[in-house]
The first five atom37 places (N, CA, C, CB, O) and aatype in JSON, in Angstrom:
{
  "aatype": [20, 20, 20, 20, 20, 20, 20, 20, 20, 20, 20, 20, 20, 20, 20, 20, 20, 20, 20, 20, 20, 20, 20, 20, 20, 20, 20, 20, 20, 20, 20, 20, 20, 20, 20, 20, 20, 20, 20, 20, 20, 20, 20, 20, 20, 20, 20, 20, 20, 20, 20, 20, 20, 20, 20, 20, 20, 20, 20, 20, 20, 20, 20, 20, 20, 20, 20, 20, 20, 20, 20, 20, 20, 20, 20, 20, 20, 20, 20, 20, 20, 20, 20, 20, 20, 20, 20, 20, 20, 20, 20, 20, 20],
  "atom_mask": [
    [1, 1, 1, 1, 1],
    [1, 1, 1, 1, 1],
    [1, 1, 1, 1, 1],
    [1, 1, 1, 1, 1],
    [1, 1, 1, 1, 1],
    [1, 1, 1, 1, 1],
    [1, 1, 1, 1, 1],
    [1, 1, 1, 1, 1],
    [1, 1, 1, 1, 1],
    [1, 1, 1, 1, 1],
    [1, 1, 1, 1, 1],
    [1, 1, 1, 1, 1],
    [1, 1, 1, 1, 1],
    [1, 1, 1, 1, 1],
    [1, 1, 1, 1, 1],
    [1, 1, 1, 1, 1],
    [1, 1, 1, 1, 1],
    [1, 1, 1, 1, 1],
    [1, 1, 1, 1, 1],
    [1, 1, 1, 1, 1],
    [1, 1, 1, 1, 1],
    [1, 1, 1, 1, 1],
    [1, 1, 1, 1, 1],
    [1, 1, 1, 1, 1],
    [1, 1, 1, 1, 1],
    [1, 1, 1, 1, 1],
    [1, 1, 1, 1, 1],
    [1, 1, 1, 1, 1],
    [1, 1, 1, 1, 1],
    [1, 1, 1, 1, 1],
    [1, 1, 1, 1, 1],
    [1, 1, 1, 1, 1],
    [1, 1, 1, 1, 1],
    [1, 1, 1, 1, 1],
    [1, 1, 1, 1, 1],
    [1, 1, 1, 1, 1],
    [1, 1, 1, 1, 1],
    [1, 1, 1, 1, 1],
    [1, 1, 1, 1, 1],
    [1, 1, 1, 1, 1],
    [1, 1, 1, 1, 1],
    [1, 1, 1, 1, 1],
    [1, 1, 1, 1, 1],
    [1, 1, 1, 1, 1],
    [1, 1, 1, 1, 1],
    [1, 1, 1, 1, 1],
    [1, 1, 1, 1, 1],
    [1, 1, 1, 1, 1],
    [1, 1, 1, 1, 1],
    [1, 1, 1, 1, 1],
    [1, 1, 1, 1, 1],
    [1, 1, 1, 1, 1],
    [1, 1, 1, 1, 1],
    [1, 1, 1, 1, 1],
    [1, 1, 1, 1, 1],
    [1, 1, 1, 1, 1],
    [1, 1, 1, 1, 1],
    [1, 1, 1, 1, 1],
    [1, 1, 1, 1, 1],
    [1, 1, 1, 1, 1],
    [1, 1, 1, 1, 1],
    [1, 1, 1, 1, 1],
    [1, 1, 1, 1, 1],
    [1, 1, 1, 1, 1],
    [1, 1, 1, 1, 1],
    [1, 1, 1, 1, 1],
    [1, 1, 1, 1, 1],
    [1, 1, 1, 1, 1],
    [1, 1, 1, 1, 1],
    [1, 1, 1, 1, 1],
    [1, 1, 1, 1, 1],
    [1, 1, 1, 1, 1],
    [1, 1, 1, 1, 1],
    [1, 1, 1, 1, 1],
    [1, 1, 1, 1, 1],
    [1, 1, 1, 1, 1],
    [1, 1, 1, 1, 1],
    [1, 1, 1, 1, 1],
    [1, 1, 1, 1, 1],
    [1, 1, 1, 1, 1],
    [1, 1, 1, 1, 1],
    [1, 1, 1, 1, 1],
    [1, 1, 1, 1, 1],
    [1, 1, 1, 1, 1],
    [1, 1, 1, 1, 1],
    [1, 1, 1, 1, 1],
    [1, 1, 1, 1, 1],
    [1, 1, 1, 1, 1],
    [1, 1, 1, 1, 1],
    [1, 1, 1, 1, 1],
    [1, 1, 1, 1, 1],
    [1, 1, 1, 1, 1],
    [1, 1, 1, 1, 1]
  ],
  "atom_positions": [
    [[-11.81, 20.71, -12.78], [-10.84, 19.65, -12.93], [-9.93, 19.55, -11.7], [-10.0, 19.87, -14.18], [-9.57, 18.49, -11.2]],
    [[-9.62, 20.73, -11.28], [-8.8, 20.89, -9.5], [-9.64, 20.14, -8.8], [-8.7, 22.59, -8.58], [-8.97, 19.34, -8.15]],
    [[-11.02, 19.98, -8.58], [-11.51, 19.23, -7.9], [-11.06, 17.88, -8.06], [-12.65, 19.41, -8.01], [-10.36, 17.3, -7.24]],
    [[-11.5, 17.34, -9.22], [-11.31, 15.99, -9.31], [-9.75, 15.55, -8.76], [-11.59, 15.61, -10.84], [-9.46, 14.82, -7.81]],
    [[-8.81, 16.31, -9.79], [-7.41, 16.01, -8.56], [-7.6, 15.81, -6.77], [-6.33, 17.55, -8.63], [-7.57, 14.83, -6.04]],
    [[-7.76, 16.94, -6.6], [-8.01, 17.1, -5.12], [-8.7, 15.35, -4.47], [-9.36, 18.63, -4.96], [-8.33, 14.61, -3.55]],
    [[-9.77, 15.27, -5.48], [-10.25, 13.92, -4.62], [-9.74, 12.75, -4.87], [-11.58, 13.59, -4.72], [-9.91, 11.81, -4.09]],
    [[-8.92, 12.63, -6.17], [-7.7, 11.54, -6.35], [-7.0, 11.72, -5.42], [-6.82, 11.57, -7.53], [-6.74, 10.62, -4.92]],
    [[-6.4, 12.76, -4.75], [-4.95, 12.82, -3.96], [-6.01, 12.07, -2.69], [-3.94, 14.81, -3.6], [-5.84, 10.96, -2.18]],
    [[-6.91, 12.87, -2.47], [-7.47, 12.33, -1.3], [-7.95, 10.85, -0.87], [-8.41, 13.02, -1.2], [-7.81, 10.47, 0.29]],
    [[-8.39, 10.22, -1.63], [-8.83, 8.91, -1.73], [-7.21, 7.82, -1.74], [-9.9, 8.86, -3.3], [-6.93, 6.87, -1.02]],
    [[-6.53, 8.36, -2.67], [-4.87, 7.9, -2.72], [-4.13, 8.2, -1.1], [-3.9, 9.07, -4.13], [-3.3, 7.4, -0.67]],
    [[-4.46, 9.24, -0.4], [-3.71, 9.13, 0.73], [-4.63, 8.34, 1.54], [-3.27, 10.46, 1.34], [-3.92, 7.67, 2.29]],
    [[-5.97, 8.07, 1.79], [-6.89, 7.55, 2.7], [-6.33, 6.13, 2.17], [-8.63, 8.02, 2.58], [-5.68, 5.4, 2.92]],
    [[-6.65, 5.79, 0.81], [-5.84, 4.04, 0.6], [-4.27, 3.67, 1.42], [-5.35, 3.82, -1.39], [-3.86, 2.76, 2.14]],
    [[-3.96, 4.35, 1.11], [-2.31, 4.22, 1.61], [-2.25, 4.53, 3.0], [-1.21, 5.31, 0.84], [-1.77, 3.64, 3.7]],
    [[-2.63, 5.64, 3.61], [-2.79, 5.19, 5.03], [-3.29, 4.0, 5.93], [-3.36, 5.92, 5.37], [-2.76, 3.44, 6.89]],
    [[-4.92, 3.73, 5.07], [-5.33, 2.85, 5.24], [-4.3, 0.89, 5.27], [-6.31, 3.3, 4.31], [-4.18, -0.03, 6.08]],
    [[-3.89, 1.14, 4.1], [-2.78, -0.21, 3.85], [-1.52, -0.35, 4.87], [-2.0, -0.05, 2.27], [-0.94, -1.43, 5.01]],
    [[-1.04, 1.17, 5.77], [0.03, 1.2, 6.59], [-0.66, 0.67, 7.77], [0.74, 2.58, 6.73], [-0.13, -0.12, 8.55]],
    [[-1.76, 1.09, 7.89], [-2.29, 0.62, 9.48], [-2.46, -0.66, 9.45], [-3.69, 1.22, 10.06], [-1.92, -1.37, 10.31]],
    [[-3.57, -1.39, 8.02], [-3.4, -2.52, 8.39], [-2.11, -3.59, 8.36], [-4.26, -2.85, 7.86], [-2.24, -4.78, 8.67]],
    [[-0.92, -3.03, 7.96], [-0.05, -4.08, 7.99], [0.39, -3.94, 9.37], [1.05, -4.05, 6.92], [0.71, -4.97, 9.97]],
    [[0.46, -2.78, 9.97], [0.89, -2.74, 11.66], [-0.03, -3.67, 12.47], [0.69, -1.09, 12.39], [0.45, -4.36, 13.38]],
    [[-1.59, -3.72, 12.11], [-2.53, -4.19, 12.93], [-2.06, -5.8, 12.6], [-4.18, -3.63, 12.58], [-2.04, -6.64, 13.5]],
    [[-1.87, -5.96, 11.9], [-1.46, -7.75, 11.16], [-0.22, -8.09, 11.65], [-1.23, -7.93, 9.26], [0.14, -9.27, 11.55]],
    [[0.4, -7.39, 12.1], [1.71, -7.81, 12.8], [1.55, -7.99, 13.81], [2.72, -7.11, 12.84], [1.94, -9.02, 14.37]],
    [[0.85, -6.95, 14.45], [1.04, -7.34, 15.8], [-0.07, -8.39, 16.04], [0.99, -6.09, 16.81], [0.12, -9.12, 17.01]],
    [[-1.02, -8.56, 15.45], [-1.56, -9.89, 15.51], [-0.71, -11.04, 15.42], [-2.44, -10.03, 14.59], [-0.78, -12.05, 16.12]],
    [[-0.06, -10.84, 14.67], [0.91, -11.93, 14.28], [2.15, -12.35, 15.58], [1.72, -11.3, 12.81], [2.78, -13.4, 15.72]],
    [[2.17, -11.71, 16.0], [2.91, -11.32, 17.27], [2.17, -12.43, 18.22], [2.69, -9.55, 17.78], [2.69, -13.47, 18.63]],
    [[0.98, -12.01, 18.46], [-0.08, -12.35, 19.76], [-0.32, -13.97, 19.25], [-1.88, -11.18, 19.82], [-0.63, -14.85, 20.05]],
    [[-0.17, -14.15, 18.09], [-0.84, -15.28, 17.27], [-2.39, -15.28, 17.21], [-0.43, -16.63, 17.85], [-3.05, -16.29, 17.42]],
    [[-2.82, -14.27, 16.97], [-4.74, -14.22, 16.48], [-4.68, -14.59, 15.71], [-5.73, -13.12, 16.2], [-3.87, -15.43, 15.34]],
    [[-5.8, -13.95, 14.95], [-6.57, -13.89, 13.89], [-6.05, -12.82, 13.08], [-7.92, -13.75, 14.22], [-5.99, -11.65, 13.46]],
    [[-5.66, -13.24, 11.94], [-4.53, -12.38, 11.35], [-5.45, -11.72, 10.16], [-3.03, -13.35, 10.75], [-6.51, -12.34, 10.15]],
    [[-5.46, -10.61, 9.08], [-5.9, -10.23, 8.24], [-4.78, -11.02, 7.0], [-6.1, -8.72, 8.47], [-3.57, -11.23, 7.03]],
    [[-5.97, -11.34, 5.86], [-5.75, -12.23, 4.93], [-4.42, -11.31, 4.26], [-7.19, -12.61, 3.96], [-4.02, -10.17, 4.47]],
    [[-3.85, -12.72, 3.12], [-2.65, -11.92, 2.47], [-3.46, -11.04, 1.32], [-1.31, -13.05, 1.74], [-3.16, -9.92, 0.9]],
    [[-4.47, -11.79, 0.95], [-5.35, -11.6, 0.3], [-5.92, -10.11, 0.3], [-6.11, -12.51, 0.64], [-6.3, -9.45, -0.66]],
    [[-5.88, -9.82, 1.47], [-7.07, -8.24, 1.34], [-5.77, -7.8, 1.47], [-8.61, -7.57, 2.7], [-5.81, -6.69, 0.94]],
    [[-4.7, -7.98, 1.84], [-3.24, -6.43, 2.17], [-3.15, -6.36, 0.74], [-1.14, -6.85, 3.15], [-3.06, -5.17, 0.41]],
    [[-3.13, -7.47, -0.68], [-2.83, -7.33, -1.59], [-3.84, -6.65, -2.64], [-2.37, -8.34, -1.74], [-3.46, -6.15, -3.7]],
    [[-5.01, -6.71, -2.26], [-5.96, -5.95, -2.8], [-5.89, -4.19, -2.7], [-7.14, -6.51, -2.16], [-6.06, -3.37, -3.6]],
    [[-5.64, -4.0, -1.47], [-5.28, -3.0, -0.98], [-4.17, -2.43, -1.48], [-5.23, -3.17, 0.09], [-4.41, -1.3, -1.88]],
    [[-2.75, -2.85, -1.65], [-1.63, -2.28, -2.7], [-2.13, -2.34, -4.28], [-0.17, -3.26, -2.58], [-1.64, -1.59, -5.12]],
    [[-3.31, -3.45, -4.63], [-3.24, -3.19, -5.85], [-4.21, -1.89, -6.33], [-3.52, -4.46, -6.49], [-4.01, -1.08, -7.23]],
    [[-5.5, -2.01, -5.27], [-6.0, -0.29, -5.03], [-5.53, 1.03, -4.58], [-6.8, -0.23, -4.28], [-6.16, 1.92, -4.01]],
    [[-4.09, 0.97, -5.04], [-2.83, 2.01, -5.2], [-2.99, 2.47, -3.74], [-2.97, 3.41, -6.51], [-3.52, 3.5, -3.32]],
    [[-2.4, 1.49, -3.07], [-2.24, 1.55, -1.37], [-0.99, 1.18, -1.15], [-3.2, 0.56, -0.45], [-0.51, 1.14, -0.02]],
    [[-0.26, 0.83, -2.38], [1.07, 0.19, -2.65], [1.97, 1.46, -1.83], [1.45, -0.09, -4.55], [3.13, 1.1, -2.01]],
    [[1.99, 2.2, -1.38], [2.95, 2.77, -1.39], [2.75, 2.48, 0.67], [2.92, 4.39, -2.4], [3.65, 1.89, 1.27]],
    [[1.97, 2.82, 1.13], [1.54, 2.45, 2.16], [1.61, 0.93, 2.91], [0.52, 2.83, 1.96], [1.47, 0.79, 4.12]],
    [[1.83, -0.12, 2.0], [1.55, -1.3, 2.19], [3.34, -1.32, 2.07], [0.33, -2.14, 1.14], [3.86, -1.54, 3.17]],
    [[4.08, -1.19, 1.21], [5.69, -1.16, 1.44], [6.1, -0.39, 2.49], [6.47, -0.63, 0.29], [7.0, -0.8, 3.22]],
    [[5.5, 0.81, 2.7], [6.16, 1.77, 4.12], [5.85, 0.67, 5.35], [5.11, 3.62, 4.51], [6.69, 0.51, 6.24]],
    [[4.63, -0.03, 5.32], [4.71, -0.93, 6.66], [5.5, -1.81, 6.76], [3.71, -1.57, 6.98], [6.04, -2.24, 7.79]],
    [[5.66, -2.28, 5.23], [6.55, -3.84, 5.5], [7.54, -3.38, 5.73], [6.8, -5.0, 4.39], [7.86, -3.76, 6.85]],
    [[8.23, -2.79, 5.34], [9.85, -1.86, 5.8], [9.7, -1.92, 6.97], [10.21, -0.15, 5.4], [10.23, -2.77, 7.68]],
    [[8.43, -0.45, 7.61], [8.67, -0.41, 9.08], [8.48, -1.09, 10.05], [8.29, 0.28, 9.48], [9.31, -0.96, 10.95]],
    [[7.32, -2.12, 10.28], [7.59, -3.08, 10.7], [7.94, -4.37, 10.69], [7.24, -3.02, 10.97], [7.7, -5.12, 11.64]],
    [[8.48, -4.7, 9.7], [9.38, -5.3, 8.96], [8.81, -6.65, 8.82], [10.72, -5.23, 9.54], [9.43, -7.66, 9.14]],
    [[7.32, -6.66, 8.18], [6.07, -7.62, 8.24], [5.72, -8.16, 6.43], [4.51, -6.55, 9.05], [5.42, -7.48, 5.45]],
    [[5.92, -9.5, 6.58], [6.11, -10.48, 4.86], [7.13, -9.95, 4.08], [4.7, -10.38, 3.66], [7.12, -10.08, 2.86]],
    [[8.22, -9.22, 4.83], [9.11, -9.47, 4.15], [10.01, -10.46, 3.5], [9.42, -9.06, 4.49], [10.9, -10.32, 2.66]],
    [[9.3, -12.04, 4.45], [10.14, -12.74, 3.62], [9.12, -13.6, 2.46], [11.12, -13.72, 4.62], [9.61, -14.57, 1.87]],
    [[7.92, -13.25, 2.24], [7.0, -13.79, 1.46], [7.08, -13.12, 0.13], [5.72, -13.7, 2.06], [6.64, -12.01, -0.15]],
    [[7.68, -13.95, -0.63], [7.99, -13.76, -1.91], [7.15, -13.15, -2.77], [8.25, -14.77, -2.39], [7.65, -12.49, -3.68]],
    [[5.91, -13.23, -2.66], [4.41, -12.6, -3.35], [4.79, -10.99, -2.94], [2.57, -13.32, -2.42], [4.81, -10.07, -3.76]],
    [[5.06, -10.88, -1.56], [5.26, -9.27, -1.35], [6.48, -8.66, -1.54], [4.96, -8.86, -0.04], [6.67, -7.5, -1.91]],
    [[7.06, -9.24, -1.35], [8.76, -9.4, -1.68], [9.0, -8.56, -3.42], [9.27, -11.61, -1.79], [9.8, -7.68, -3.72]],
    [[8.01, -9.23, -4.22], [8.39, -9.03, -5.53], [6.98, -8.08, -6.0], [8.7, -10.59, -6.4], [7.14, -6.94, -6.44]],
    [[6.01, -8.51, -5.9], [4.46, -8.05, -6.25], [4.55, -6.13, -5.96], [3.05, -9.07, -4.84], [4.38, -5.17, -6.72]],
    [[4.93, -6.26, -4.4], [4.3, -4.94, -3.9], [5.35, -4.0, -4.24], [3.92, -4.88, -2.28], [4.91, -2.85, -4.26]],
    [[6.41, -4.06, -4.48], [8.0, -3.03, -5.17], [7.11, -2.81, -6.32], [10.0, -3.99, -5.69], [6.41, -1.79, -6.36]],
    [[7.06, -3.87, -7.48], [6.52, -3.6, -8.84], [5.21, -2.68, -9.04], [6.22, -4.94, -9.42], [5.0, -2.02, -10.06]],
    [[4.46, -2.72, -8.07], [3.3, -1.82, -8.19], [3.53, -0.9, -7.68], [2.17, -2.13, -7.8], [2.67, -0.07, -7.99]],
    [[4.55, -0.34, -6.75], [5.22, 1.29, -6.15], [5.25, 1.48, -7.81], [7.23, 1.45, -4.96], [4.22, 1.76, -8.43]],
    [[6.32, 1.33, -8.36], [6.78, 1.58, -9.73], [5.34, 1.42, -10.69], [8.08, 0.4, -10.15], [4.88, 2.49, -11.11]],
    [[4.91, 0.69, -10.9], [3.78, 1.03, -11.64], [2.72, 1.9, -11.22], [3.25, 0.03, -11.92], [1.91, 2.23, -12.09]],
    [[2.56, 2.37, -9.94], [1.66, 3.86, -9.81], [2.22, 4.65, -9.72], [0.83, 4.18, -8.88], [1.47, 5.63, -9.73]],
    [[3.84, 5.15, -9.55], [4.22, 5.94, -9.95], [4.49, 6.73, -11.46], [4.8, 5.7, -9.4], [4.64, 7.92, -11.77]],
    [[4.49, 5.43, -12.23], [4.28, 5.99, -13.48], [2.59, 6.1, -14.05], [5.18, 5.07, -14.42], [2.29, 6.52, -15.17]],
    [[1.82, 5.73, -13.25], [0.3, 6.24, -13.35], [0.22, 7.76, -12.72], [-0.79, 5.14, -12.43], [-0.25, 8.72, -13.34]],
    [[0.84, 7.83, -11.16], [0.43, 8.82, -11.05], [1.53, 10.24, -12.11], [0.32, 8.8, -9.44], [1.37, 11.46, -12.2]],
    [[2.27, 9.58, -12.56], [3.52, 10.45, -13.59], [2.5, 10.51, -14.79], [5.36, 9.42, -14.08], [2.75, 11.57, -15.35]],
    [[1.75, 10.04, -15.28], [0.86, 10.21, -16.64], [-0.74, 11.19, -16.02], [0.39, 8.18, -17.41], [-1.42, 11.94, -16.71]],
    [[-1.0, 10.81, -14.42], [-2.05, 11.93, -14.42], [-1.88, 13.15, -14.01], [-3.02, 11.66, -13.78], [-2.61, 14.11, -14.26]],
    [[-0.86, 13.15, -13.32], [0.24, 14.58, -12.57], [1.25, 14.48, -13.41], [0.97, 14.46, -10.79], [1.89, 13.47, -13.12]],
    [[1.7, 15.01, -14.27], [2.47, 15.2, -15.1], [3.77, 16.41, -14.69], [1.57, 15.46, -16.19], [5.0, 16.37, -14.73]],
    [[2.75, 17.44, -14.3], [3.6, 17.84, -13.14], [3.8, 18.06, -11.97], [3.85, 18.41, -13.18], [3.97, 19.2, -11.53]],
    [[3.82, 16.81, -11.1], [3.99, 16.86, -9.79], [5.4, 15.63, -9.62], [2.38, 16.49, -8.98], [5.7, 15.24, -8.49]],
    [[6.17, 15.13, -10.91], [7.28, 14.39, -10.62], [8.02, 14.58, -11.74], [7.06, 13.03, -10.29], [9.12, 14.05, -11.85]]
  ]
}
């Protein structure tokens, strides 16, 4: 059963890293004016509990913060995997 944890934590930090890079890579696209990555896949990505990763970018580089979908969407799902990961780690919060 330690295993299976082990590869939840692992897959949960690879999502969430994963969701921080791409909001940096989308900014600075956004910057250059490219070809930007959809709102569409960043939000797929927080809802594949990347949420926590996908808010650390918008904070840090301070990217759809004013887009109301992320604004409100991506806070509510921090809070809702925290109380997922509070029901499968029971004690780790």
């Amino acid at each position: 059963m330690e295993d299976l944890y082990r590869v939840i934590i692992y897959i949960g930090l690879f999502v969430n890293i994963l969701g921080f890079i791409l909001m940096y890579v989308d900014k600075q696209k956004a910057i250059k004016h490219q070809w930007r990555i959809s709102e569409n896949t960043l939000m797929l990505v927080a809802v594949l509990f990347g949420s926590f990763g996908i808010y650390g970018g918008m904070l840090t580089f301070r990217h759809k913060t004013k887009h109301l979908k992320f604004k409100i969407l991506v806070p509510m799902l921090v809070i809702l995997h925290l109380v997922i990961i509070n029901y499968i780690f029971p004690h780790m919060i």
